[in-house]
C-alpha positions in Angstrom: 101.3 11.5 164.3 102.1 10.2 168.1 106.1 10.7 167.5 105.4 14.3 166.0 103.0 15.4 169.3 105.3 13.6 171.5 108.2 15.5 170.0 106.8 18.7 169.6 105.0 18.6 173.5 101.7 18.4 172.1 100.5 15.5 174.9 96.7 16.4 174.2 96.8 15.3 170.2 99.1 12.8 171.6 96.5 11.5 173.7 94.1 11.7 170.8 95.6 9.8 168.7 96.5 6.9 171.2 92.5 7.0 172.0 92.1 7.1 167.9 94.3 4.0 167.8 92.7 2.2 170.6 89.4 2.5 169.6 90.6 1.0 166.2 92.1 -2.1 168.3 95.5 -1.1 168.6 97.3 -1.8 171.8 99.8 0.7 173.0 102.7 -1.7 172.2 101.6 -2.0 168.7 101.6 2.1 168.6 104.7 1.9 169.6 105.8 -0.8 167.3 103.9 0.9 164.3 105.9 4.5 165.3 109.2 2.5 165.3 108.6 1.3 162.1 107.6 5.2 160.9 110.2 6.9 162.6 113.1 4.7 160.7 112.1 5.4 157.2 114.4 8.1 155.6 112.0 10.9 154.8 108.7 10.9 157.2 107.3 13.9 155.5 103.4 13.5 155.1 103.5 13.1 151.2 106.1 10.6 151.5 104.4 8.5 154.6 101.4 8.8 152.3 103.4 6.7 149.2 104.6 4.1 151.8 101.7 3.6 153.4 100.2 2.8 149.7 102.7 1.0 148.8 102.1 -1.7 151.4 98.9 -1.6 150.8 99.4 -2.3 146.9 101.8 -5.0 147.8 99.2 -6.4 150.5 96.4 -6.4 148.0 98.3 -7.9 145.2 99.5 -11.0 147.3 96.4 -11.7 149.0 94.4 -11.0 146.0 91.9 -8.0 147.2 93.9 -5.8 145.0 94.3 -6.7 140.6 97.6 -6.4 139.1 97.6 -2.9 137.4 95.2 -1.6 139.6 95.9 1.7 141.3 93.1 2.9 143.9 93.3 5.6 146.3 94.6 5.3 150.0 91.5 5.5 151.2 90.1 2.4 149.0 93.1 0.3 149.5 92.0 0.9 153.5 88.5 -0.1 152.5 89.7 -3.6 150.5 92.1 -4.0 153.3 89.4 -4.1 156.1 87.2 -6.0 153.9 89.7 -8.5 153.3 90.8 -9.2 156.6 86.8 -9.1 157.9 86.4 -12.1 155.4 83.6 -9.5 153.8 85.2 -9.8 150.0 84.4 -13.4 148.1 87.2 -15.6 148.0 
C-alpha cells in the first residue's frame, strides 16, 4: 500500500501504486483520502484490511441490491458486482 512504501522509503512502489490508482480513475486527493481512511483503522494488517474491505463491499451489495442476503462471495467477486453495478451493466 502507498502509506507502507511511503513509510518504509520505498518511493518507486509508491509511485506504482499512485500510477495503479490513477489509471483506475483515482485522483491523488482521493488516494490520499482512501489512505486516511486505511491508516485510522485499528489493525491495518493485510488479513485484516482484507475483512474490511469485504465488509463494505457486503454492506454495499446488500443495500444497493447487487449482493443477496446470505450471500458470501469472494473479494474479488464483490469487486466484479461492484463495478458492474456502478457501470449500470447488472439488470435493475
Amino acid at each position: 500500500m502507498v502509506y507502507r512504501a511511503e513509510r518504509d522509503d520505498a518511493t518507486e512502489e509508491a509511485g506504482q501504486i499512485r500510477a495503479a490508482a490513477a489509471g483506475n480513475g483515482a485522483t491523488e486527493v482521493e488516494l490520499r483520502e482512501a489512505i486516511g481512511v486505511v491508516t485510522a483503522l485499528p489493525d491495518c494488517s493485510d488479513v485484516a484490511l482484507g475483512e474490511w474491505v469485504r465488509q463494505h463491499y457486503l454492506a454495499d451489495g446488500r443495500e444497493k441490491g447487487y449482493v443477496g442476503a446470505g450471500a458470501e462471495p469472494t473479494v474479488w467477486v464483490l469487486g466484479q458486482l461492484a463495478r458492474a453495478h456502478y457501470n449500470g451493466e447488472l439488470p435493475q
